[in-house]
The first five atom37 places (N, CA, C, CB, O) and aatype in JSON, in Angstrom:
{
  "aatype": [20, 20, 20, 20, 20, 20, 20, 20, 20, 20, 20, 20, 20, 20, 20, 20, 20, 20, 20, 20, 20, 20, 20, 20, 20, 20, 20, 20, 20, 20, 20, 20, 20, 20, 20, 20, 20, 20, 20, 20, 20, 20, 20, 20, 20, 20, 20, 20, 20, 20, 20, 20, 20, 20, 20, 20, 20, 20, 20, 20, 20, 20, 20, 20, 20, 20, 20, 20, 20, 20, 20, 20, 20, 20, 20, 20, 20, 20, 20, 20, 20, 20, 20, 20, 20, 20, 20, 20, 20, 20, 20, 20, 20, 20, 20, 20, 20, 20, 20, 20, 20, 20, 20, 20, 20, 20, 20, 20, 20, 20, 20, 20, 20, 20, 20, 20, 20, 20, 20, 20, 20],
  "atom_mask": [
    [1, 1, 1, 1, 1],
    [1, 1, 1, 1, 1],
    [1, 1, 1, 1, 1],
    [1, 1, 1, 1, 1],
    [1, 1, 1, 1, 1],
    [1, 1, 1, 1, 1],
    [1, 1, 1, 1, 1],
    [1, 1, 1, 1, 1],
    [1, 1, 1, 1, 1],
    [1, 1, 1, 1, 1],
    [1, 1, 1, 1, 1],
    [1, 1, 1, 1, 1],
    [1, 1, 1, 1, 1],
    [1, 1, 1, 1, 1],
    [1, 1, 1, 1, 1],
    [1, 1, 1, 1, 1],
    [1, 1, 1, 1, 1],
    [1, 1, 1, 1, 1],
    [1, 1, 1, 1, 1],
    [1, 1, 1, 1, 1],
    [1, 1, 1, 1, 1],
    [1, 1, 1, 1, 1],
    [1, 1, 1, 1, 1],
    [1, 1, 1, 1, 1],
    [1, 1, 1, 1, 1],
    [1, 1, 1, 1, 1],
    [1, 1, 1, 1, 1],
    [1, 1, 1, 1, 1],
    [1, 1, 1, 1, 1],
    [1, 1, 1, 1, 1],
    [1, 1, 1, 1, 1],
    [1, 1, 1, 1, 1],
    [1, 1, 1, 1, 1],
    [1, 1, 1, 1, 1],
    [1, 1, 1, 1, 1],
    [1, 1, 1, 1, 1],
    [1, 1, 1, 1, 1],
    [1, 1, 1, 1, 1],
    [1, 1, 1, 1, 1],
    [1, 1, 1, 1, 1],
    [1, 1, 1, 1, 1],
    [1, 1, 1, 1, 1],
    [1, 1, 1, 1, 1],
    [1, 1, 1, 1, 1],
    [1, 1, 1, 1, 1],
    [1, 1, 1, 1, 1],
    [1, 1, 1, 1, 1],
    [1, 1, 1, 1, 1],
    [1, 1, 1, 1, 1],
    [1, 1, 1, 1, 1],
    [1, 1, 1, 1, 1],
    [1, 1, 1, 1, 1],
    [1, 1, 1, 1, 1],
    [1, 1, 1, 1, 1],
    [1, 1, 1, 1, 1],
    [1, 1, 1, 1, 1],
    [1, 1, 1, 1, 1],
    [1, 1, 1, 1, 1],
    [1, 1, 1, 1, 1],
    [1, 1, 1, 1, 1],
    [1, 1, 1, 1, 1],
    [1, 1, 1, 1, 1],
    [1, 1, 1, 1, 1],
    [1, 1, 1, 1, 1],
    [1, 1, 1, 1, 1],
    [1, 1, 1, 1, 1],
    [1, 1, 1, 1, 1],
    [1, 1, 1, 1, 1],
    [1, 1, 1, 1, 1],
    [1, 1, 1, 1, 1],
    [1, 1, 1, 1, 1],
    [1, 1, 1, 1, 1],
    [1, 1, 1, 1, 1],
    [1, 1, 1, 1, 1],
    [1, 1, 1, 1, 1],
    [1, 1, 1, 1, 1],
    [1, 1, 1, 1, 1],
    [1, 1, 1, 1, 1],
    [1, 1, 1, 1, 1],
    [1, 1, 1, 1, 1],
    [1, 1, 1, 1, 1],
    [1, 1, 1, 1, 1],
    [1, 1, 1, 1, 1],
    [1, 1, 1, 1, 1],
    [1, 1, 1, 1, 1],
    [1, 1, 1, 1, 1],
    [1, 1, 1, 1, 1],
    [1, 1, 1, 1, 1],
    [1, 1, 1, 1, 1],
    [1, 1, 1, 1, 1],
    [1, 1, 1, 1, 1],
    [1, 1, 1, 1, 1],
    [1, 1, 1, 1, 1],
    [1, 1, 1, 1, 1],
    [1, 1, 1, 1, 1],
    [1, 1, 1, 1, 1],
    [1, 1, 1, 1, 1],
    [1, 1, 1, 1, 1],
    [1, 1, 1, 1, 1],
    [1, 1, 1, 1, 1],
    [1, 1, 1, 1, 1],
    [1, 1, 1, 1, 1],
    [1, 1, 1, 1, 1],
    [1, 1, 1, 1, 1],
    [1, 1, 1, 1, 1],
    [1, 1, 1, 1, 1],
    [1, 1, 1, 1, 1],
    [1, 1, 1, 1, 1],
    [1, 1, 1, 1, 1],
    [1, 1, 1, 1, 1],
    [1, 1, 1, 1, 1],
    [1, 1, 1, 1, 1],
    [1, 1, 1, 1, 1],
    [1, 1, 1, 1, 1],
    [1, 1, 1, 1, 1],
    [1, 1, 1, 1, 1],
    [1, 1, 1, 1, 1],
    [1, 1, 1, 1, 1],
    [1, 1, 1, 1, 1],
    [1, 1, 1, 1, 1],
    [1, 1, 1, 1, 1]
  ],
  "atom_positions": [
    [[-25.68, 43.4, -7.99], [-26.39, 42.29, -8.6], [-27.33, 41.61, -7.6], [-25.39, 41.29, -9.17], [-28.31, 40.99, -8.01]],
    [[-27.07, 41.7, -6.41], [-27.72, 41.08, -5.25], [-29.57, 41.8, -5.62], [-26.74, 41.73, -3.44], [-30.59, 41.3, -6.09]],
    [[-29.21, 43.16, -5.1], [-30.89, 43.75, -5.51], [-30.91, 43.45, -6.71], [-31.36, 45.43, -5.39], [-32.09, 43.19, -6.91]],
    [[-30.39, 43.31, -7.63], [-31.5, 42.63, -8.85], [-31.89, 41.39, -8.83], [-31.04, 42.62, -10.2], [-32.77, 41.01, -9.59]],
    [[-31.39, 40.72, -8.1], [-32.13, 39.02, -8.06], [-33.02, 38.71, -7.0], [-31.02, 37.8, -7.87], [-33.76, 37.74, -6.83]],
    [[-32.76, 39.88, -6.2], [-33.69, 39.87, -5.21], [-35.05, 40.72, -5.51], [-32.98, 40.36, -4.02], [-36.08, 40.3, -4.98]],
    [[-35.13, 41.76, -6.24], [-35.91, 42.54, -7.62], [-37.03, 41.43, -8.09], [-34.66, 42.89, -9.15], [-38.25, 41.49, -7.98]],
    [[-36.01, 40.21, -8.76], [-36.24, 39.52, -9.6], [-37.46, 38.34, -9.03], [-34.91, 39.1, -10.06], [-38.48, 37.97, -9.62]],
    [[-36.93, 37.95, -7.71], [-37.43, 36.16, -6.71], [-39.17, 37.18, -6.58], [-36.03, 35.57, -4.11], [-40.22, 36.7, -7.01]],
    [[-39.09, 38.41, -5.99], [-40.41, 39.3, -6.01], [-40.65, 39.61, -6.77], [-40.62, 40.22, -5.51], [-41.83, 39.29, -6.65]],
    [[-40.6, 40.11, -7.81], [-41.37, 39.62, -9.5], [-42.02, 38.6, -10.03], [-40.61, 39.48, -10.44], [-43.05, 38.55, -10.71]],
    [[-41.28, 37.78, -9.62], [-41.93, 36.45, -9.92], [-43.27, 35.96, -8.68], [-40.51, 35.24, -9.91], [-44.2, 35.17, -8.79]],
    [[-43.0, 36.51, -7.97], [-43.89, 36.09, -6.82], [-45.06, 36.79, -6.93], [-43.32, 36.32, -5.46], [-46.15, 36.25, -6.77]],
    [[-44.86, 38.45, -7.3], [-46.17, 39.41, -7.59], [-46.99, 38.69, -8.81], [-45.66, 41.15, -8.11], [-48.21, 38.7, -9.0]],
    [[-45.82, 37.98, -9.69], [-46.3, 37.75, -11.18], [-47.68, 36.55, -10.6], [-44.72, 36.93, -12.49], [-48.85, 36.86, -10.82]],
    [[-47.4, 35.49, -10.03], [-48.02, 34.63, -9.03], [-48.88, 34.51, -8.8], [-47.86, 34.62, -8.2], [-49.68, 33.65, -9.16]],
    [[-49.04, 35.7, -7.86], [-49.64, 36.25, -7.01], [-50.8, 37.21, -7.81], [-48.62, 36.89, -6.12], [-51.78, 37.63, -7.21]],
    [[-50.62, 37.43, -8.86], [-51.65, 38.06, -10.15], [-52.21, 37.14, -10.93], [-50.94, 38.95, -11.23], [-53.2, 37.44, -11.6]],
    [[-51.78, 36.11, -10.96], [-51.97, 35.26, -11.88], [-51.42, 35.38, -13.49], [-53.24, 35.18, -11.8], [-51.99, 34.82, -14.42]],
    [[-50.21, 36.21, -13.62], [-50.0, 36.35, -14.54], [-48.94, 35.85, -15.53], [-50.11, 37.14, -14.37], [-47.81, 36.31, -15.71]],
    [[-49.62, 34.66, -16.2], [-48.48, 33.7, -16.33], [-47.17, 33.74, -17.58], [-49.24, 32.39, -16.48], [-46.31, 32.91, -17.87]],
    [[-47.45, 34.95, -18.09], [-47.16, 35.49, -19.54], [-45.71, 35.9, -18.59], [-48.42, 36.97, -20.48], [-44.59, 35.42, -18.81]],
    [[-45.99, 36.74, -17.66], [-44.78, 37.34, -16.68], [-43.72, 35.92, -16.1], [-45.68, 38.25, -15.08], [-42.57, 35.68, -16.44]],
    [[-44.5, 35.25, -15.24], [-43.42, 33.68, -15.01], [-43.08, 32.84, -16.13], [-44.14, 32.49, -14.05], [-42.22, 31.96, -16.18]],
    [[-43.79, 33.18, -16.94], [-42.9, 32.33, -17.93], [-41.53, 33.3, -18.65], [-44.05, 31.73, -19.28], [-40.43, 32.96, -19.08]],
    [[-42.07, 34.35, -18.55], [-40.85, 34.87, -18.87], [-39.4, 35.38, -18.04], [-41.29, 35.76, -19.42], [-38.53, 36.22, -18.31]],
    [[-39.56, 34.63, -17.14], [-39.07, 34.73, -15.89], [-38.07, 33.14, -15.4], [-40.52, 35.06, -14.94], [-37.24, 33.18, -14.49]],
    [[-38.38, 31.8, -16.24], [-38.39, 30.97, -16.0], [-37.64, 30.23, -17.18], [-39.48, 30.8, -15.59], [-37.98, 30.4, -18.35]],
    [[-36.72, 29.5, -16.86], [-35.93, 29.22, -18.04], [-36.26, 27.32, -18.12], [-34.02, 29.83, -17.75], [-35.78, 26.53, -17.31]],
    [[-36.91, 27.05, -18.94], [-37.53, 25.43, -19.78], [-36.43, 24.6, -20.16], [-38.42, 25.64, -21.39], [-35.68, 24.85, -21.11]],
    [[-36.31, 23.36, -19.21], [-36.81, 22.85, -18.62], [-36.4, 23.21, -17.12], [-36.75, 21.78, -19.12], [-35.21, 22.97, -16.87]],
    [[-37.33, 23.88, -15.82], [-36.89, 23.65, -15.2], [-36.8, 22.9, -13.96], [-36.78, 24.21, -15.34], [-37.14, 21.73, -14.11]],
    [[-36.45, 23.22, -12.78], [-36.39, 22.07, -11.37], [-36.92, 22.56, -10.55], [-35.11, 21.62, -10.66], [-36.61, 23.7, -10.22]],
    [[-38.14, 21.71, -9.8], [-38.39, 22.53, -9.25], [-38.8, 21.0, -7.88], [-39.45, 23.77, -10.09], [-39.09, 19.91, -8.37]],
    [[-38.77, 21.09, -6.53], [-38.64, 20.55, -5.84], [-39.88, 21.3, -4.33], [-37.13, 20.45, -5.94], [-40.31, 22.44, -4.15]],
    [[-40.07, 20.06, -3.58], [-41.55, 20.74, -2.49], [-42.0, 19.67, -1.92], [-43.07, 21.49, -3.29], [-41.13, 18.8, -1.77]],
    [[-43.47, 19.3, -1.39], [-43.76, 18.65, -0.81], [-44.3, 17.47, -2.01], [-44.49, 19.3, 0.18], [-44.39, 16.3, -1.64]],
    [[-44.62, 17.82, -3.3], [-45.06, 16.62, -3.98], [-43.75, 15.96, -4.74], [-46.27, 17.02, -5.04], [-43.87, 15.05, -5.56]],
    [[-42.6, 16.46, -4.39], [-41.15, 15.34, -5.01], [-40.65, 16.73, -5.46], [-41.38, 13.76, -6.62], [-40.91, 17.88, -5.1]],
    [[-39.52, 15.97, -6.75], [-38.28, 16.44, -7.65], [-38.88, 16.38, -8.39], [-37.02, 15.9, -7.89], [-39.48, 15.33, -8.6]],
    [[-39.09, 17.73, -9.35], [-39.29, 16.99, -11.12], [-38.67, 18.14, -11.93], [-41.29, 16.68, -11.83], [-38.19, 19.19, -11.49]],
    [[-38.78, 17.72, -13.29], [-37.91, 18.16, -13.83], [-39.67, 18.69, -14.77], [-36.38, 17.09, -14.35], [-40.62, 17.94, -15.0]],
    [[-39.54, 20.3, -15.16], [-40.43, 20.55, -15.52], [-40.8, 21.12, -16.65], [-40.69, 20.89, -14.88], [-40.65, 22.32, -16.38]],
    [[-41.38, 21.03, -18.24], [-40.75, 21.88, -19.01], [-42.15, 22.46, -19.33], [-39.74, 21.29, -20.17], [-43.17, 22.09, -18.76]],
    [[-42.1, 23.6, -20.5], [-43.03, 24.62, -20.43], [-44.68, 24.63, -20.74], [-42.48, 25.43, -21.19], [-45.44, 25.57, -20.54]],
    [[-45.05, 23.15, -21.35], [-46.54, 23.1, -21.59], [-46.59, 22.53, -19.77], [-47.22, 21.79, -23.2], [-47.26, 23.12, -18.92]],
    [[-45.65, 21.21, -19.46], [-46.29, 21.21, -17.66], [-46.4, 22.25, -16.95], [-45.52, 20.5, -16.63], [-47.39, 22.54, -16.29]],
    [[-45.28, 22.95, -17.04], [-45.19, 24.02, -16.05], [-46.55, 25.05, -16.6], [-43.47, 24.83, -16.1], [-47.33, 25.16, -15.65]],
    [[-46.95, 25.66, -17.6], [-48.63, 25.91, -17.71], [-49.53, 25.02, -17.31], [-49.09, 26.08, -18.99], [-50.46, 25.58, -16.73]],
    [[-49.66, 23.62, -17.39], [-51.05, 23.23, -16.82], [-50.79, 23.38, -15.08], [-51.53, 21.44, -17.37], [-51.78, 23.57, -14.36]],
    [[-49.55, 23.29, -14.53], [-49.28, 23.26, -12.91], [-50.21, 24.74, -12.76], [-47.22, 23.33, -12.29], [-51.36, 24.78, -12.33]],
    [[-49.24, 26.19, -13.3], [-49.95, 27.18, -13.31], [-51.86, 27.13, -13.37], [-49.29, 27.79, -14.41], [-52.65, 27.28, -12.44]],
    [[-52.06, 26.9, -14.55], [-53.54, 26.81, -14.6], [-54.35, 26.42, -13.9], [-53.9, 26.35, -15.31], [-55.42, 26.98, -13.64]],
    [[-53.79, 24.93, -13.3], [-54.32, 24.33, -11.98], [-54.8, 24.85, -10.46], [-53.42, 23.62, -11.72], [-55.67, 24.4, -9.72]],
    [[-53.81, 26.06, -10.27], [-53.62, 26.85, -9.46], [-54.71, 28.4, -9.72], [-52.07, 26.95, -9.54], [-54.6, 29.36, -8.95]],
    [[-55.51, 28.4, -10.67], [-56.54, 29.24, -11.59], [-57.51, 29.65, -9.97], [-57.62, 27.99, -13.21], [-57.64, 28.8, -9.09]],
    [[-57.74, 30.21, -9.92], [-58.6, 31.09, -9.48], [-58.28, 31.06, -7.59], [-60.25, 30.58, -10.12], [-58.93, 31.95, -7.03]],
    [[-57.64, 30.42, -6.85], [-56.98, 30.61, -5.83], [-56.18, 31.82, -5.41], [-56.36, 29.75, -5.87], [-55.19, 32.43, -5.82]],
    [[-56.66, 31.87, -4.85], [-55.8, 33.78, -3.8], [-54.53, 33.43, -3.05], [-57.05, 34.67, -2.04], [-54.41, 32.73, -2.05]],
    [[-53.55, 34.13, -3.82], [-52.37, 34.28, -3.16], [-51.8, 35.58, -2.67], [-51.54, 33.79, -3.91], [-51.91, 36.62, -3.31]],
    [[-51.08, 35.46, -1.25], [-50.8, 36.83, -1.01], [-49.77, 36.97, -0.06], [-51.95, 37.55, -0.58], [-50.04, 37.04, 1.14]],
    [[-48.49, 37.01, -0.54], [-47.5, 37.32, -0.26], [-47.33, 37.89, 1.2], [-47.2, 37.99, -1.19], [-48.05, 38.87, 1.02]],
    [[-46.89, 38.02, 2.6], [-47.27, 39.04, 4.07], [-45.66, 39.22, 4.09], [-48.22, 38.12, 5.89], [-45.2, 40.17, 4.73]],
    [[-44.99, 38.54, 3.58], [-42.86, 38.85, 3.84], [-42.32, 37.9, 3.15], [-41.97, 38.6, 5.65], [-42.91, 36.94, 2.65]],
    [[-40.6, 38.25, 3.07], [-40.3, 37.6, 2.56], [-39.0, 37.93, 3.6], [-40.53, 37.62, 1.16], [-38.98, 39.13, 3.9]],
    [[-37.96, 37.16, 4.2], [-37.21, 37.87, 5.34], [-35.86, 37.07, 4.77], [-37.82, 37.55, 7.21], [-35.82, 36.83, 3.56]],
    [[-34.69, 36.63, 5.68], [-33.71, 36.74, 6.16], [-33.04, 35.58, 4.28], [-33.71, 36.17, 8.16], [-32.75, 34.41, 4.04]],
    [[-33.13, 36.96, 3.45], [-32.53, 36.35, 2.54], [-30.49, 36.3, 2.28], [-33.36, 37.02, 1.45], [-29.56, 37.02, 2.67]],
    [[-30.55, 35.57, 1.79], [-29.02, 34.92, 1.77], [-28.88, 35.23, 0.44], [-28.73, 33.19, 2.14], [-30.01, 35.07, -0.02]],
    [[-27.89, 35.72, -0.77], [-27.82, 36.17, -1.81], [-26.3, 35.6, -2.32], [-28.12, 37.64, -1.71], [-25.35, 35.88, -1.58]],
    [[-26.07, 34.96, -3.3], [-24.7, 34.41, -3.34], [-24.71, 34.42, -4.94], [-24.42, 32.82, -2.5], [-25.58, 33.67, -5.38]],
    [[-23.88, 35.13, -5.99], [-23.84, 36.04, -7.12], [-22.52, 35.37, -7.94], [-23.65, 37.76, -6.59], [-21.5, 35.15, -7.3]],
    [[-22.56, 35.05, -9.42], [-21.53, 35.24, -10.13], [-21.99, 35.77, -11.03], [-20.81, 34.34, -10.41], [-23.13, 36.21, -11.1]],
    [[-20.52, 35.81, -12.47], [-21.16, 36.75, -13.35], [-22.75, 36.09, -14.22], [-19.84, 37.16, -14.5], [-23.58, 36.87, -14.68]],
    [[-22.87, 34.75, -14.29], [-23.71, 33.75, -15.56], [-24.76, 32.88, -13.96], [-22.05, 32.09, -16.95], [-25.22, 31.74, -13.95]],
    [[-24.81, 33.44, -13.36], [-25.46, 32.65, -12.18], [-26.32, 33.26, -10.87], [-24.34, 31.96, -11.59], [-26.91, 34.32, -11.08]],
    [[-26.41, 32.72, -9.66], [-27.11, 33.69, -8.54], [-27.96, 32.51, -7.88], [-28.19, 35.16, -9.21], [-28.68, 31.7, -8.46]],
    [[-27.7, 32.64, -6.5], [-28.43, 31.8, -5.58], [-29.32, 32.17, -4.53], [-27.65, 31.14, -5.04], [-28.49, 32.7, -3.78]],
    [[-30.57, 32.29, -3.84], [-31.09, 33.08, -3.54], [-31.51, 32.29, -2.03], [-31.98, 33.57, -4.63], [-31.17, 31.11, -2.13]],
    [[-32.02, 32.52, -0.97], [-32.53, 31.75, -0.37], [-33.29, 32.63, 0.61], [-31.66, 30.81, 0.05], [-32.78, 33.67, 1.01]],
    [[-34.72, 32.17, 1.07], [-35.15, 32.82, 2.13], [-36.48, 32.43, 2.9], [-35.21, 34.01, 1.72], [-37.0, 31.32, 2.75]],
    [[-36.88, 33.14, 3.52], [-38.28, 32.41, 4.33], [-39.48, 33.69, 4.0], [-37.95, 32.16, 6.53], [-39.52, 34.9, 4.22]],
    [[-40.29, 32.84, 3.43], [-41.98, 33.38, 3.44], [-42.93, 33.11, 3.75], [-42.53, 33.53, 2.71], [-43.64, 32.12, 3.9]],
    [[-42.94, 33.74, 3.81], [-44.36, 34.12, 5.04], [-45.99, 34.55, 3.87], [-43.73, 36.24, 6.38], [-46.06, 35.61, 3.24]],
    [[-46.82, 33.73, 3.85], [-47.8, 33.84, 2.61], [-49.14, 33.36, 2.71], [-47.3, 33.13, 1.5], [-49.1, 32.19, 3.09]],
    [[-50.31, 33.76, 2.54], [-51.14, 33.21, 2.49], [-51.99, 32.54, 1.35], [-51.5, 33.77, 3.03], [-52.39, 33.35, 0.53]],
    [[-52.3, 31.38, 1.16], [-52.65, 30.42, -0.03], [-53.78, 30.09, 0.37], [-51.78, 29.2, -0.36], [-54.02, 29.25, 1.24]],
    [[-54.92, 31.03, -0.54], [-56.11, 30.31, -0.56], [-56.91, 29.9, 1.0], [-55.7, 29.03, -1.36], [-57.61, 28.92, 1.25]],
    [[-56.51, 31.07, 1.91], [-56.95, 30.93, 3.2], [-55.7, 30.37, 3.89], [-58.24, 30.01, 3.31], [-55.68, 30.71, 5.08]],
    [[-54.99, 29.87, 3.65], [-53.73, 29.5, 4.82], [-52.97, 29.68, 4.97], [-53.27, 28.78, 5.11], [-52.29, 29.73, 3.94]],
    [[-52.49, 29.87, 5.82], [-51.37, 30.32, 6.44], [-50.36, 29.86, 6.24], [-51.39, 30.33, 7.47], [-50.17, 28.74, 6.72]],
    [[-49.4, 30.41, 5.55], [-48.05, 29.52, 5.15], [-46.94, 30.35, 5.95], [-47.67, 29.46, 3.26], [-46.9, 31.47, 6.44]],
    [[-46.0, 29.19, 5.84], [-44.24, 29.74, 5.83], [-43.21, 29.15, 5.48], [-43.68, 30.02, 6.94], [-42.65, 28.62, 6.44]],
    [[-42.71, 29.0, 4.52], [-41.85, 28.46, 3.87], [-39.97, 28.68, 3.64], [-42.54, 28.62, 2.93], [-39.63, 29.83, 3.9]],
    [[-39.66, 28.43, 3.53], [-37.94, 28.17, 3.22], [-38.22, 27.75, 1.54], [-37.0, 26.52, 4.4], [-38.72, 26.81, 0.94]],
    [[-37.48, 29.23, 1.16], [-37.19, 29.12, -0.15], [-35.94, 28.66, -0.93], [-37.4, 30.13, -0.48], [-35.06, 28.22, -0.19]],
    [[-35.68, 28.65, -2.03], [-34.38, 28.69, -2.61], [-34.44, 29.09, -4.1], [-33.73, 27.35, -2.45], [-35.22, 28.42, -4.77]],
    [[-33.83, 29.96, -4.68], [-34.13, 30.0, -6.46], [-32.89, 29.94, -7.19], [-34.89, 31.47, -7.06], [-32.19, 30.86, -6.78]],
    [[-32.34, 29.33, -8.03], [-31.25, 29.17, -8.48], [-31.66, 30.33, -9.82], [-30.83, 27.49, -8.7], [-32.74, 30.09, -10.38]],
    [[-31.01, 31.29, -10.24], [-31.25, 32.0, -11.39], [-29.87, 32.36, -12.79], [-31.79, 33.33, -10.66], [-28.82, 32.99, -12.66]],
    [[-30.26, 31.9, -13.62], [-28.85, 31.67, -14.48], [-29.36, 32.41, -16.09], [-28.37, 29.56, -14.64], [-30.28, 32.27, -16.89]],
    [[-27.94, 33.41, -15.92], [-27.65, 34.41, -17.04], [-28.24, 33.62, -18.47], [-25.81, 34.78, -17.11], [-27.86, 32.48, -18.74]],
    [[-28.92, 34.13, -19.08], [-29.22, 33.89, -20.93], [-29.05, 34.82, -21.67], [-30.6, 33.56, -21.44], [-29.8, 35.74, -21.37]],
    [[-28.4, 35.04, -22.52], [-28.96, 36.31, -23.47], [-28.52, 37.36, -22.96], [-30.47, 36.54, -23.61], [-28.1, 38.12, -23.83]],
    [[-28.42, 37.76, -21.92], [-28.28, 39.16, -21.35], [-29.56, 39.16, -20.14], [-28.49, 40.49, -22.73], [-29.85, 40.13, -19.44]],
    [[-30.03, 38.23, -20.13], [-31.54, 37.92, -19.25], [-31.88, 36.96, -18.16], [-32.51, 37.48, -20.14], [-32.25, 35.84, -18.51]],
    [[-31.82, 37.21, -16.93], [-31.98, 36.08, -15.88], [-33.34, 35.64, -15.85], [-31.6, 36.5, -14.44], [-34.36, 36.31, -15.98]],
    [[-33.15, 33.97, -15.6], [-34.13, 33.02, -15.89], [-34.03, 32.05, -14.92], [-34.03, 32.46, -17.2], [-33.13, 31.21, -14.89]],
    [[-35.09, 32.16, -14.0], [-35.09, 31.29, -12.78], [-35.13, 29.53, -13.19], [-36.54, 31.78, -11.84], [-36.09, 29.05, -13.8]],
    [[-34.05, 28.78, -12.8], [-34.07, 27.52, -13.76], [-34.39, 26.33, -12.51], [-32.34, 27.25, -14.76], [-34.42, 25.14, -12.82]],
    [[-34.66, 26.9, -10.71], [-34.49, 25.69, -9.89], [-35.03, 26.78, -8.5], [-32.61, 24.8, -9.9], [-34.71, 27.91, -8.12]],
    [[-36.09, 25.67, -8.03], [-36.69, 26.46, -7.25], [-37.41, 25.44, -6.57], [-37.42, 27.56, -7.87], [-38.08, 24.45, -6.86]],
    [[-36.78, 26.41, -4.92], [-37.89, 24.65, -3.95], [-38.25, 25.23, -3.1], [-37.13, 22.99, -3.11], [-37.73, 26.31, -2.84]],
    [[-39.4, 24.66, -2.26], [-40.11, 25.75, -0.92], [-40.11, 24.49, -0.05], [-42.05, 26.69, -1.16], [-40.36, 23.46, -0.68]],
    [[-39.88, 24.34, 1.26], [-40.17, 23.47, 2.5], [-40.66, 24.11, 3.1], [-39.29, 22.88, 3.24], [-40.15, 25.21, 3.35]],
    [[-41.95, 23.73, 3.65], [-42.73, 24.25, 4.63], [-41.74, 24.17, 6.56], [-44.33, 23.14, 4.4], [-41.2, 23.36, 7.31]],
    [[-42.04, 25.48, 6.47], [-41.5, 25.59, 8.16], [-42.45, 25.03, 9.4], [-41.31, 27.29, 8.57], [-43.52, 25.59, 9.63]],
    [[-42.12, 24.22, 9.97], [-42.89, 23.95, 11.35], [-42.93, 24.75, 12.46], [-42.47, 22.9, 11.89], [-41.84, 25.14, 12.85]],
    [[-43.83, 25.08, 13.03], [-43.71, 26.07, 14.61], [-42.6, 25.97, 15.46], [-44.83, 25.73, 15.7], [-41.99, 24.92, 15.6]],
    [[-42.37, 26.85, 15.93], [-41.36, 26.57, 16.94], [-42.32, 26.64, 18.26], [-40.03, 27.72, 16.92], [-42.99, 27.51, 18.81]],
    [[-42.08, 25.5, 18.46], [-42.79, 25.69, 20.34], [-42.59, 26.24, 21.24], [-42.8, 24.9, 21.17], [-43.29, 26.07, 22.24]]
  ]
}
């Protein structure tokens, strides 16, 4: 179950990273949490499209995704890791986390936060 949620956090990221929002939404379970440098909010599916849309024509591009942590039940899954990405010219690296929880027979990312990493000197 581990490679499938880990399958899954890069799916969503290619989906992203395409702009293809038909794919994250189906990927994403309403209302969900999502947490970063602009606060906590609680997000449901017409916001979470205009956030997407907002983000319209900007280049994203994934360079790693590394030292992920994977923690699994049967209706659940916790994910955590550091990426490495470039946004629209910059240079990112982030500390991830995705909380992903069983529906239907179908995992649906419901909580998801990125902190930007500082240099190490």
């Amino acid at each position: 179950m581990k490679t499938e949620i880990s399958k899954l956090e890069r799916k969503y990221w290619d989906a992203m990273n395409s702009q293809d929002y038909e794919t994250v939404k189906g990927l994403t379970k309403f209302p969900c949490l999502v947490a970063g440098k602009r606060g906590v909010m609680s997000v449901d599916e017409p916001a979470y499209r205009k956030m997407f849309e907002q983000g319209a024509g900007k280049k994203m591009r994934v360079k790693n995704i590394a030292d992920e942590q994977i923690e699994t039940a049967e209706d659940h899954a916790m994910i955590a890791y550091v990426i490495e990405l470039d946004y629209d010219g910059e240079a990112m690296k982030c500390a991830c986390t995705s909380t992903w929880v069983k529906e239907g027979g179908n995992w649906r990312c419901a909580m998801h936060t990125e902190t930007d990493l500082e240099e190490k000197a």
